[in-house]
C-alpha positions as CSV (number, residue, x, y, z in Angstrom):
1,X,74.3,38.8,156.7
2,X,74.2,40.6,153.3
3,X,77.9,41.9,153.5
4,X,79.5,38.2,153.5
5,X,76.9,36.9,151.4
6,X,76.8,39.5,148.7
7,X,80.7,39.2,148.4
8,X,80.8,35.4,148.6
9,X,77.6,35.7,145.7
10,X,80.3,37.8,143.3
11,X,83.4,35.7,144.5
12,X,81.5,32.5,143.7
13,X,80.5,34.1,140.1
14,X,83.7,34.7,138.9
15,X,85.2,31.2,140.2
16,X,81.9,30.1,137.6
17,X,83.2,32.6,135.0
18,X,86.6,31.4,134.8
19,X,85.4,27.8,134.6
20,X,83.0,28.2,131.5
21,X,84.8,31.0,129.7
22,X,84.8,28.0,126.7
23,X,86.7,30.0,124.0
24,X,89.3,29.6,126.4
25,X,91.4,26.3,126.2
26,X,91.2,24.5,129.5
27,X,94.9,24.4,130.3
28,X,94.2,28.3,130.8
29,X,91.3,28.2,132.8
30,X,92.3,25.9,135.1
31,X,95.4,28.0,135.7
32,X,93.2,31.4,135.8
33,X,91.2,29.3,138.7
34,X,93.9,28.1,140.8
35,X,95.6,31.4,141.1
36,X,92.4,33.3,141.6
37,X,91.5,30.5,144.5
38,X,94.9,31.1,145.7
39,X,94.6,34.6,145.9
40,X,91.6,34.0,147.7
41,X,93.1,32.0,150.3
42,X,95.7,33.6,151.4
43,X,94.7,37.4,150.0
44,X,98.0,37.6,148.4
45,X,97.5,40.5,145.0
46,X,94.8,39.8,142.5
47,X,95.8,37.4,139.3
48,X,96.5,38.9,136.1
49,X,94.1,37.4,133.6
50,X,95.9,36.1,130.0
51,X,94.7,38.8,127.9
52,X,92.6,36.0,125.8
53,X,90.6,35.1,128.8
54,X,88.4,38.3,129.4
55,X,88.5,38.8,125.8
56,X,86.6,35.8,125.1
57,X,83.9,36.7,127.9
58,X,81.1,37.3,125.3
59,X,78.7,39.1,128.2
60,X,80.3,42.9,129.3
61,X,79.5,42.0,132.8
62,X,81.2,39.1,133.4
63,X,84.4,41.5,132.2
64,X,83.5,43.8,134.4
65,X,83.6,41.6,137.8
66,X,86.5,40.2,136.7
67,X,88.5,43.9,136.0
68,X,87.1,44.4,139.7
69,X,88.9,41.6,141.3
70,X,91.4,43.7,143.1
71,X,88.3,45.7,144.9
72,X,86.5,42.2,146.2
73,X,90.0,40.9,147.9
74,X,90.1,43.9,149.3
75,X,86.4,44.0,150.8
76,X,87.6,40.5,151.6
77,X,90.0,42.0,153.6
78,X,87.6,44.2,155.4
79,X,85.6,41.8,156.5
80,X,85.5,40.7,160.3
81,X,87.8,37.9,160.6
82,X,85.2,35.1,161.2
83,X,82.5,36.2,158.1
84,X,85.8,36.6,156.2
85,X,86.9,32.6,157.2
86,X,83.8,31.6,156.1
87,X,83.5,33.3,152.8
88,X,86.9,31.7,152.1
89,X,85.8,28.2,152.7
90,X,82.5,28.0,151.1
91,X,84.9,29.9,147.3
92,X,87.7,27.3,147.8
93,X,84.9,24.0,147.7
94,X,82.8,25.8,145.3
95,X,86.2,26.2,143.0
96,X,87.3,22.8,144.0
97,X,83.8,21.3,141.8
98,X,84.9,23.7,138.9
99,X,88.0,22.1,138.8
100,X,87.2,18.7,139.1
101,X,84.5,19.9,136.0
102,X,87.2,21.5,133.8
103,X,88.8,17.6,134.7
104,X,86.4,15.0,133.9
105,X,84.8,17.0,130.6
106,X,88.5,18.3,129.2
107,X,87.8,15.7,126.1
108,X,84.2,16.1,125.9
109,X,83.0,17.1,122.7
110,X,78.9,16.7,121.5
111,X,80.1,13.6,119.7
112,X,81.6,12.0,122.4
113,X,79.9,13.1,125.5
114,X,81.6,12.3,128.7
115,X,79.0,11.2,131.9
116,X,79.6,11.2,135.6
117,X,80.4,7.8,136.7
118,X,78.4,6.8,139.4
119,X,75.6,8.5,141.8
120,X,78.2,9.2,144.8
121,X,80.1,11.8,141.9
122,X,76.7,13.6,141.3
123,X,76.0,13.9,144.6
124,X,79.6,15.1,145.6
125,X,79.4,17.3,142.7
126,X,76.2,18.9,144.0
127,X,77.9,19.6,147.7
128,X,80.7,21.1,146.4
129,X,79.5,23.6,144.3
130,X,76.1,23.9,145.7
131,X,75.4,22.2,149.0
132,X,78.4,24.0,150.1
133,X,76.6,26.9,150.2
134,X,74.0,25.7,152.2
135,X,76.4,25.2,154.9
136,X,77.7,28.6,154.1
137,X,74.3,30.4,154.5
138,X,73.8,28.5,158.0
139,X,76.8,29.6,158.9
140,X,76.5,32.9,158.3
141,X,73.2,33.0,159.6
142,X,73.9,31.8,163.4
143,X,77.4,33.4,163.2
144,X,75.8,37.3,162.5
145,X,72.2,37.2,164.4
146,X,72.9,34.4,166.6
147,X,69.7,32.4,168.0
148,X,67.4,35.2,166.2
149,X,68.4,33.5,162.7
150,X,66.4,30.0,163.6
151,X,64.4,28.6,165.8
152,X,65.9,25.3,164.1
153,X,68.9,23.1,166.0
154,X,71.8,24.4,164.2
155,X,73.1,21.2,163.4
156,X,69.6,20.0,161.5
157,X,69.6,23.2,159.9
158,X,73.1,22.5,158.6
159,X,72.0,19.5,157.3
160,X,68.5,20.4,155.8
161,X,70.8,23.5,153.9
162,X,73.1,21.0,152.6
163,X,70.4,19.3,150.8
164,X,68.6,22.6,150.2
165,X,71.9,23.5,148.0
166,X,72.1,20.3,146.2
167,X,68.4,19.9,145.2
168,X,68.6,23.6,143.6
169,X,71.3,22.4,141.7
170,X,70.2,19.5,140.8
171,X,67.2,21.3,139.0
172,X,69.7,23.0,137.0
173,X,71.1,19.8,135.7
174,X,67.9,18.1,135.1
175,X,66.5,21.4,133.2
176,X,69.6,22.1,131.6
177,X,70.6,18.3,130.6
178,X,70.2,18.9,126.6
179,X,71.8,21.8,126.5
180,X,74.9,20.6,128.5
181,X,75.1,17.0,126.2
182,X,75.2,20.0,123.1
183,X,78.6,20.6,124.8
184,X,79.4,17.0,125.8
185,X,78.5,17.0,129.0
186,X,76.7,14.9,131.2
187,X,75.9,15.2,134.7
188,X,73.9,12.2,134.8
189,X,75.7,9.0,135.8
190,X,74.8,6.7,133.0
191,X,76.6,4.2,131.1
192,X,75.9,5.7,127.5
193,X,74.7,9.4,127.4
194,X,73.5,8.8,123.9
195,X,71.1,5.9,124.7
196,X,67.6,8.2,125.2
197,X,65.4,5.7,127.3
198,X,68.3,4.9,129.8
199,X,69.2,8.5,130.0
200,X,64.8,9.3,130.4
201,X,65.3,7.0,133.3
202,X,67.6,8.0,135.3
203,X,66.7,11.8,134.7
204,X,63.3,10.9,136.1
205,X,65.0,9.2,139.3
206,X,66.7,12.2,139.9
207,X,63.5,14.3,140.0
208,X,62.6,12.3,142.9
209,X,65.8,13.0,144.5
210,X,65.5,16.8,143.9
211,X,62.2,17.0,145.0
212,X,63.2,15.3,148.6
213,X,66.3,17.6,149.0
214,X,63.9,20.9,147.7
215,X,61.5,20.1,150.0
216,X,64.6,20.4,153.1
217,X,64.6,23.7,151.7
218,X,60.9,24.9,152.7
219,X,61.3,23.4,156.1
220,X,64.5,25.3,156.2
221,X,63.1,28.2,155.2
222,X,59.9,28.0,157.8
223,X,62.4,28.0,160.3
224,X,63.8,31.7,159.7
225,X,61.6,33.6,161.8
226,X,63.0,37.3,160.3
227,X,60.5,38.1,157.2
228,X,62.7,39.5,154.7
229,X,65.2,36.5,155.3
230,X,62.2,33.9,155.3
231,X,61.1,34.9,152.2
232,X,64.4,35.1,150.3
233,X,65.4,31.7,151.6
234,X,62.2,30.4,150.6
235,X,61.6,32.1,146.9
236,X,64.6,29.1,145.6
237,X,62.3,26.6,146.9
238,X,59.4,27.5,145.5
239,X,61.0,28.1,142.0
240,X,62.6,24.8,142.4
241,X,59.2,23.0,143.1
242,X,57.2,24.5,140.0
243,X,60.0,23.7,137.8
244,X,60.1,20.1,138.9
245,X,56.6,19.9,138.3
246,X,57.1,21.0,134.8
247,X,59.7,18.4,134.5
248,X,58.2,15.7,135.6
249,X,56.8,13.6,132.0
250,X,58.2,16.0,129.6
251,X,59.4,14.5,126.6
252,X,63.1,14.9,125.0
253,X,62.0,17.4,123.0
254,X,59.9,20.0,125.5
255,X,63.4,19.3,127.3
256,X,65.5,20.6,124.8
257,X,63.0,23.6,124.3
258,X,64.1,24.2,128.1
259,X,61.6,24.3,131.0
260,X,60.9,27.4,132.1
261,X,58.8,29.1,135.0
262,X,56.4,31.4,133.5
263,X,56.9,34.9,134.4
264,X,53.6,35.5,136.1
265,X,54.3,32.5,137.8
266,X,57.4,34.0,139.4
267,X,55.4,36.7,140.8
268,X,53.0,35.0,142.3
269,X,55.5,32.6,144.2
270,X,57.1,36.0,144.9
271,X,54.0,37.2,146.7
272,X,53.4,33.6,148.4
273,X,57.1,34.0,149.5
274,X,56.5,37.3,151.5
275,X,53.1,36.3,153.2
């Protein structure tokens, strides 16, 4: 599996680079991102970046994976036909959520913070550039090592890694909702992002939520029978769980201080992962 998935890992990266490159006006991101899904798609030569976009990149890195586009289309290329299919799938929905972000937040500003509207655009949100994945790594899974992946039915498995994908993101947007209304944006569908209690409330609803799809992910996990592959399917869920728990009565202001898993914490999970 690791050949598909380590490519589909950077391709997915730089679709997220592109979209939150924010000293880059949106007009130009949302170009960089179509042509770099196009050139995706249909393999045709790498984009050109506007000179201003990798520029504004503020971590070396991400300029770097960027400057190496033309060498992952062509390990795209390389790839046997089927792994390569799905690759190109799960980078086209993942950008598909980046530009429907770069959409709904294009006025957003910490003064006026712009929310999600209802619970069925969280939810899609989560599939697309999350749950999507899922599918992708069940996929992958049955398509490389055949029956020897799970012992699960592969159309339950689908299912319990679609909801795997969107409880881990989820997590993000709960931990991460201070920071995000810094930059206007909120993930959360409430009426009035400014209004603390109502915003309190639905934030802890969500936990629930997150915790239910998580917990998809441990029973998908437990159904991997290959070690190494068990235990990095499983490390996520385990993260995700702790951090939840963390969550779960914070007040506003721990929040903004941003949850955070303890190091040590890390490696023990690490160790329960693996045994």
């Amino acid at each position: 599996m690791r050949g598909a998935a380590s490519l589909g890992y950077l391709l997915a990266r730089s679709a997220d680079t592109l979209a939150d490159a924010a000293g880059v006006p949106v007009p130009m991101r949302q170009d960089a991102l179509a042509a770099f899904t196009h050139a995706v798609a249909t393999l045709a030569p790498p984009p050109r970046w506007p000179h201003a976009l990798p520029a504004a990149l503020p971590d070396p890195r991400e300029r770097v994976l960027l400057s190496n586009m033309p060498a992952l289309l062509t390990w795209l290329r390389a790839l046997p036909a089927a792994e390569a299919a799905l690759v190109r799938e799960v980078v086209a929905i993942i950008s598909s959520g980046q530009q429907l972000d770069l959409q709904r937040f294009a006025s957003a500003s910490r003064d006026q913070p712009v929310a999600l509207p209802d619970d069925a655009a969280l939810e899609d949100y989560t599939w697309r550039v999350a749950g999507s994945v899922g599918e992708f790594w069940t996929r992958l899974g049955f398509l490389t090592l055949g029956q020897r992946f799970s012992t699960m039915e592969p159309t339950v498995l689908l299912e319990k890694g679609r909801a795997y994908g969107q409880g881990l993101q989820l997590v993000n947007i709960l931990r991460d909702l201070p920071a995000d209304l810094e930059t206007g944006r909120c993930y959360l569908p409430v009426a009035d992002p400014a209004e603390r209690a109502a915003l309190l409330a639905c934030h802890a609803q969500w936990l629930e939520r997150a915790a239910a799809w998580v917990a998809q992910g441990r029973s998908y996990a437990l159904s991997l029978p290959i070690r190494r592959l068990r235990a990095a399917t499983q490390l996520p869920a385990l993260l995700a769980a702790e951090t939840l728990g963390l969550l779960r009565g914070t007040p506003w202001e721990s929040l903004q201080a941003r949850v955070k898993v303890p190091r040590h914490r890390v490696y023990a999970l690490l160790l329960r992962a693996l045994v």
